[in-house]
N, C-alpha and C positions, 0 to 999 in steps of 0.2 A: 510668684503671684498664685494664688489658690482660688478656684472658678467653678461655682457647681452652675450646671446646667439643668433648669429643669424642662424636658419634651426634650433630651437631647438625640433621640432619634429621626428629628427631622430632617429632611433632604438641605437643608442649608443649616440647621443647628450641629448637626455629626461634621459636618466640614470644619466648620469654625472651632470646634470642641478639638479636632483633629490639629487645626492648625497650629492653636495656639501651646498642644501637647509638645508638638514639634520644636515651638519658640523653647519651651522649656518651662511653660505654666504646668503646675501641677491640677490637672480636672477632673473631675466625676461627675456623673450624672444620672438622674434617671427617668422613665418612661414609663409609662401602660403599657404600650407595644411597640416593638421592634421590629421592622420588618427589611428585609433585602433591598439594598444593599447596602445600607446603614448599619445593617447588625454584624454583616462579616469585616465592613471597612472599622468598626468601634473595635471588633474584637481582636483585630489583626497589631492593632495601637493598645491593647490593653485597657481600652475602656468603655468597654461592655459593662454596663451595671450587673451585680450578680443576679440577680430577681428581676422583676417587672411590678409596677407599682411605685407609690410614692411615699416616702417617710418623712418624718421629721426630725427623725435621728441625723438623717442625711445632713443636716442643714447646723454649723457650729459656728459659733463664733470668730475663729480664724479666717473664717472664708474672707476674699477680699470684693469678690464680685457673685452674685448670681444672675444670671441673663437665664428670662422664661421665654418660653416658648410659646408660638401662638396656639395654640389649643389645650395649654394649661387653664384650668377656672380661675374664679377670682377664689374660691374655697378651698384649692389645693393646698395640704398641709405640709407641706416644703416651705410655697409660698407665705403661708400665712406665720411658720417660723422665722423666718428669712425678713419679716416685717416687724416681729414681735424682741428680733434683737436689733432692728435698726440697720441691718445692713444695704449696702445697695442692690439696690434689683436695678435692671436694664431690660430693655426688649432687645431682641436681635439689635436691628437698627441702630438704638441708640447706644447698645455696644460698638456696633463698628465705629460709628462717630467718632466717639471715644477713642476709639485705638487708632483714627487715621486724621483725628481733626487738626493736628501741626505737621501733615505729611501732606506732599504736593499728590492730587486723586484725579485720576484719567476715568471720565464717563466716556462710554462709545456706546451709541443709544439705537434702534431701530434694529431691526431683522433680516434683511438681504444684506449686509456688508460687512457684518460682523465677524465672521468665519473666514474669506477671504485676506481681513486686513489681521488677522491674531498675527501672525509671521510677521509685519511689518510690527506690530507693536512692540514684538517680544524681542527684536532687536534692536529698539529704542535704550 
């Protein structure tokens, strides 16, 4: 599966971009700015964009997914390719959906218990 990313150096865009590198999606992506520790964790995976900036070039028709990020415009010229061939665009969000919506999903919600119970979770 083939996934551009655009704002993929955001604190939860570079994760997912990471993750799915791992499953064995092929991804790129690009940004305005990169900033630590997004930029050493993309680079470390190989997918550091070379430049900074947005193209259009970036954006072909094989892609199968692009997922924007929130501080891409509505003007951005990735984005506005990425519409001009029809492909699909997703927000973060409605990416994950996608990727977890026939998978059984564990919310643990609130801020004093979360940290305490990770070890019970992660031996579920």
């Amino acid at each position: 599966m083939r996934v551009h990313f655009i704002a993929i150096g955001g604190s939860a865009m570079h994760n997912l971009a990471i993750a799915l590198h791992k499953k064995g999606f092929h991804v790129t992506g690009s940004d305005d700015k990169i900033f630590e520790p997004s930029k050493s964790r993309l680079q470390n995976h190989g997918l550091l964009p070379a430049s900074d900036g947005w193209s259009p070039d970036n954006i072909s028709e094989d892609l199968d997914a692009v997922i924007l990020g929130m501080h891409a415009r509505s003007d951005n010229p990735e984005l506005l390719k990425a519409q001009e061939l029809n492909l699909k665009v997703y927000s973060y969000p409605e990416y994950l959906y996608e990727q977890t919506k026939n998978k059984r999903r564990v919310v643990i919600a609130g801020s004093m218990v979360k940290q305490p119970l990770h070890p019970c979770f992660c031996m579920c």
